[in-house]
C-alpha positions in Angstrom: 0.0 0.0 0.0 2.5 2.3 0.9 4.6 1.4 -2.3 1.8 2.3 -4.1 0.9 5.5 -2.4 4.5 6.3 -3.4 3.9 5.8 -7.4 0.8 8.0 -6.9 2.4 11.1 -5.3 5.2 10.6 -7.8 2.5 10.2 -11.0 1.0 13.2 -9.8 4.1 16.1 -9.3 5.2 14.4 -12.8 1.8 15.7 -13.7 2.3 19.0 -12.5 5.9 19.4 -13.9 4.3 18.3 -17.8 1.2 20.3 -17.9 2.6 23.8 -17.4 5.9 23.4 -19.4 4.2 21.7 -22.5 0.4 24.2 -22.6 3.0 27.5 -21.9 4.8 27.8 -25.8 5.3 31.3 -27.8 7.0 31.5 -31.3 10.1 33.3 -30.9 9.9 35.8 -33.8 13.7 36.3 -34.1 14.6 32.8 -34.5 11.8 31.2 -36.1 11.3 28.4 -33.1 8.4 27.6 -30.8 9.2 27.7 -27.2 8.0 26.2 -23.8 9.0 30.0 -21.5 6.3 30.9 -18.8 7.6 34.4 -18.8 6.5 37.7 -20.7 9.4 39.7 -22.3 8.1 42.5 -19.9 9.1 39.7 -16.9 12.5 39.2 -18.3 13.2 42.8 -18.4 12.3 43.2 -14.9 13.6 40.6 -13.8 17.4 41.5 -15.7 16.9 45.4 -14.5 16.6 43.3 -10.7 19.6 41.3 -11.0 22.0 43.2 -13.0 23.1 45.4 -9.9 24.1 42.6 -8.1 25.6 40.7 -10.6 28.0 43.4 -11.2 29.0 43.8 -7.4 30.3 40.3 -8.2 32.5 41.9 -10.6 34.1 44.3 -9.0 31.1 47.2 -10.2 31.2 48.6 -13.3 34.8 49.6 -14.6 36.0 53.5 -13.9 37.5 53.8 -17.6 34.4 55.9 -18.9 35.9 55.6 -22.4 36.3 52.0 -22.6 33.0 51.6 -21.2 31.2 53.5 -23.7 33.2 52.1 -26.7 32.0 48.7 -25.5 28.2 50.4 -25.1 29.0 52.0 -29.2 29.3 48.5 -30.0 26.8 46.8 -29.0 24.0 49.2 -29.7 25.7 48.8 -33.3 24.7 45.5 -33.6 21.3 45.9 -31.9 20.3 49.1 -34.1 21.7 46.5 -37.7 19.7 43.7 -36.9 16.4 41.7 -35.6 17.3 42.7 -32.2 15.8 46.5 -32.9 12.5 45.0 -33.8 12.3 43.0 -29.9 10.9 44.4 -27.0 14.3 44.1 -25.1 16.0 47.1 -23.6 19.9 46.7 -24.6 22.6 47.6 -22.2 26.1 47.0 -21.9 28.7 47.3 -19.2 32.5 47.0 -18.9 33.2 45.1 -15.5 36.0 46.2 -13.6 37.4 42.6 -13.1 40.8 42.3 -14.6 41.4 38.6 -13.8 38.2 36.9 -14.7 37.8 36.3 -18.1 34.3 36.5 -19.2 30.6 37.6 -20.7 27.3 37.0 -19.9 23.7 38.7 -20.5 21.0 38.8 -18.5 17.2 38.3 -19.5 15.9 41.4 -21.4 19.2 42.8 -22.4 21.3 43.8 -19.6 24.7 42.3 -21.4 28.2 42.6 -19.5 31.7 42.1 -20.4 34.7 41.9 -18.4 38.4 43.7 -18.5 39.7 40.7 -18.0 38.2 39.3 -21.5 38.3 42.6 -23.0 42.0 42.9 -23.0 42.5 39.6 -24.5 40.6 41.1 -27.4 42.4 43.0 -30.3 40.1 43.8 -32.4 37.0 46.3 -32.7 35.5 43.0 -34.6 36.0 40.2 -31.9 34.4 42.6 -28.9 31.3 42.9 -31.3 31.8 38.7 -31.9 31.2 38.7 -28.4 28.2 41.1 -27.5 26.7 39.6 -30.6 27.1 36.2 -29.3 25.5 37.8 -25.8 22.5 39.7 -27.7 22.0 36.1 -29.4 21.2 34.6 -25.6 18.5 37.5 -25.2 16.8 37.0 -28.6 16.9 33.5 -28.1 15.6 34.0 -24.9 17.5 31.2 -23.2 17.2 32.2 -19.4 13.3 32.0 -20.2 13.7 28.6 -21.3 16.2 27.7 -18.6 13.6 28.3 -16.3 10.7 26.3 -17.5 13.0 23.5 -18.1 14.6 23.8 -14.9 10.9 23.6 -13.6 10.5 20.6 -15.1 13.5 18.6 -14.5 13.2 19.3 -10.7 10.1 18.3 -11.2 10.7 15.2 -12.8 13.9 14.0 -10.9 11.7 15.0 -7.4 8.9 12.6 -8.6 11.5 9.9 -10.0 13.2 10.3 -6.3 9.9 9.3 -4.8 8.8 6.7 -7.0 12.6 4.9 -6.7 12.9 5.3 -3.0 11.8 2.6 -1.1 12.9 3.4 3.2 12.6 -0.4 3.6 15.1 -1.1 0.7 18.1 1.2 1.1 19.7 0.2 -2.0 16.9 2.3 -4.1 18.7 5.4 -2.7 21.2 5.2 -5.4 18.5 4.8 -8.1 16.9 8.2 -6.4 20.3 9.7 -6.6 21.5 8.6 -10.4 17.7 10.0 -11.5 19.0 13.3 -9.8 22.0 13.1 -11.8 20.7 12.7 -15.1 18.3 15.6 -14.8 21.6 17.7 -13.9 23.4 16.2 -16.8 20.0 17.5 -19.0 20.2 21.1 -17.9 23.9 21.1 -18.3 22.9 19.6 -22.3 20.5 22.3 -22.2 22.9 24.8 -21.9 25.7 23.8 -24.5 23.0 24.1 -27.1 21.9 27.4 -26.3 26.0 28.5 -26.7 25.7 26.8 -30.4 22.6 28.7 -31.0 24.5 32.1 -29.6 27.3 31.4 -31.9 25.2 30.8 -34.7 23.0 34.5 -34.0 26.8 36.2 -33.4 27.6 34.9 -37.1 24.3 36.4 -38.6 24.4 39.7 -37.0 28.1 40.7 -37.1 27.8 41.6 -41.1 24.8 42.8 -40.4 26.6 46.2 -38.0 29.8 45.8 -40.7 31.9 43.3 -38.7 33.7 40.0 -39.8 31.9 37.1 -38.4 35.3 35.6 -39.1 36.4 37.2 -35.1 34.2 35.0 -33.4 36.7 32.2 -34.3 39.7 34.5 -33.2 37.8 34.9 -29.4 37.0 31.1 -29.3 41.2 30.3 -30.0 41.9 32.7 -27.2 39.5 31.4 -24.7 40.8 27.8 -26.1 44.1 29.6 -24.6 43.4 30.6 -21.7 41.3 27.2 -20.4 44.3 24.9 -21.6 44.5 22.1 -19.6 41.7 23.9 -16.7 38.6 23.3 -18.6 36.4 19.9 -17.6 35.8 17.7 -19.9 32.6 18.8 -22.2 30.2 16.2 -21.3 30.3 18.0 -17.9 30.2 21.5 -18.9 27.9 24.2 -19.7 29.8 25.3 -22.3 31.1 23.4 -25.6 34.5 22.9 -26.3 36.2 26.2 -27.8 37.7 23.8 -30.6 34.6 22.3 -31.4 32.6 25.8 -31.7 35.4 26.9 -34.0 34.2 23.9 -36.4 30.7 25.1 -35.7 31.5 28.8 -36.6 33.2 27.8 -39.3 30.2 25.4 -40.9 28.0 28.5 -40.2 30.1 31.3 -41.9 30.1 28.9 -45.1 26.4 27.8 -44.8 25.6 31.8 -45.0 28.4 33.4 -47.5 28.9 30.4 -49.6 30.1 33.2 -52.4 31.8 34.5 -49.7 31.9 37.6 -47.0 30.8 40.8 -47.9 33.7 43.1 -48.6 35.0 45.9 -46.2 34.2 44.1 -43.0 35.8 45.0 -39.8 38.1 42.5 -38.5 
């Protein structure tokens, strides 16, 4: 009775972790796709606007070099004002982050994008900062967090009912089927995430010609973050982020699949 009690509960928060991911779907009308978000644009505004202070603290604040800061600001709003991005409801910022040791980027939901001094003077090129906040402006478009969220709901969801259902108290050996169903709904939100990268990559290559740069930088950032994590980065069935050398073969495939003729002349490098 109790067993079966057990396979009820678990039936039912399954239930509750299906219905509101698979009836809440909106057509993204910069990529093309249909997806499962329970979140307004509006929501992930707010919710960006919310976060982004405190997200910077962990920075070190936004960096003093005014100039710096509003070249990095020129360039982005570049790329927003040349491309699909205009036409979204997102409000666009970006900010240099004092933080000279950490290399890295990351946007929040509904366009609050940041970039680091540490990255930033790894770059060389007008073309490879834009590679970058393109490739961050991609993650808002594609809005990824609002996905990341419904299918974060889910998979909690889903592992916490597969934990009931598996654990039996009077048969402690279930506890490590409980545990490997936690681990495999980890393992899918860490697969989640690798594809939205590929999908940022992919946006970064369509919109760099688009404000006048060479989509060809893109590869020039992924060979210096392939650098930099030489030999520190885990392995990439473990990580949220692809391999750089394998998102250089993807940029690559993607610059051909567009130009075949070839790239526009008189691109910035």
């Amino acid at each position: 009775m109790r067993g079966n009690l057990r396979y009820i509960i678990a039936l039912v928060m399954a239930a509750f972790a299906f219905i509101p991911y698979y009836c809440n779907t909106q057509k993204n009308e910069v990529t093309g796709e249909v997806q499962h978000v329970n979140m307004s644009a509006e929501q992930e505004i707010a919710l960006g606007l919310q976060a982004a202070p405190e997200m910077a603290q962990q920075y070190g604040g936004i960096h003093p070099d005014q100039k710096a800061g509003a070249a990095v600001e020129r360039i982005g709003q570049q790329i927003v004002r040349s491309t699909k991005a205009s036409q979204t409801p997102y409000k666009f910022q970006f900010h240099l982050l004092a933080d000279e040791n950490t290399i890295n980027a990351f946007a929040l939901p509904g366009g609050q994008v940041f970039i680091t001094a540490g990255l930033l003077k790894n770059l060389k090129t007008e073309g490879q900062v834009a590679g970058v906040l393109a490739h961050e402006i991609g993650h808002v478009v594609a809005r990824h967090s609002a996905e990341q969220v419904a299918k974060s709901q889910l998979t909690n969801g889903l592992t916490g009912a597969a934990a009931i259902g598996l654990y039996d108290p009077d048969r402690p050996g279930t506890a490590a089927s409980a545990a490997a169903a936690a681990m495999v709904g980890k393992l899918l939100t860490l697969r989640y995430g690798r594809e939205d990268e590929l999908e940022a990559d992919k946006l970064a290559v369509d919109f760099t010609p688009s404000a006048g740069y060479d989509p060809r930088a893109m590869i020039q950032v992924m060979e210096v973050l392939e650098q930099e994590n030489r030999g520190s980065s885990p392995p990439e069935f473990l990580s949220t982020h692809p391999n750089p050398g394998n998102r250089i073969q993807e940029l690559q495939r993607d610059i051909a699949a567009d130009y075949p003729q070839g790239l526009p002349a008189n691109l910035k490098p």
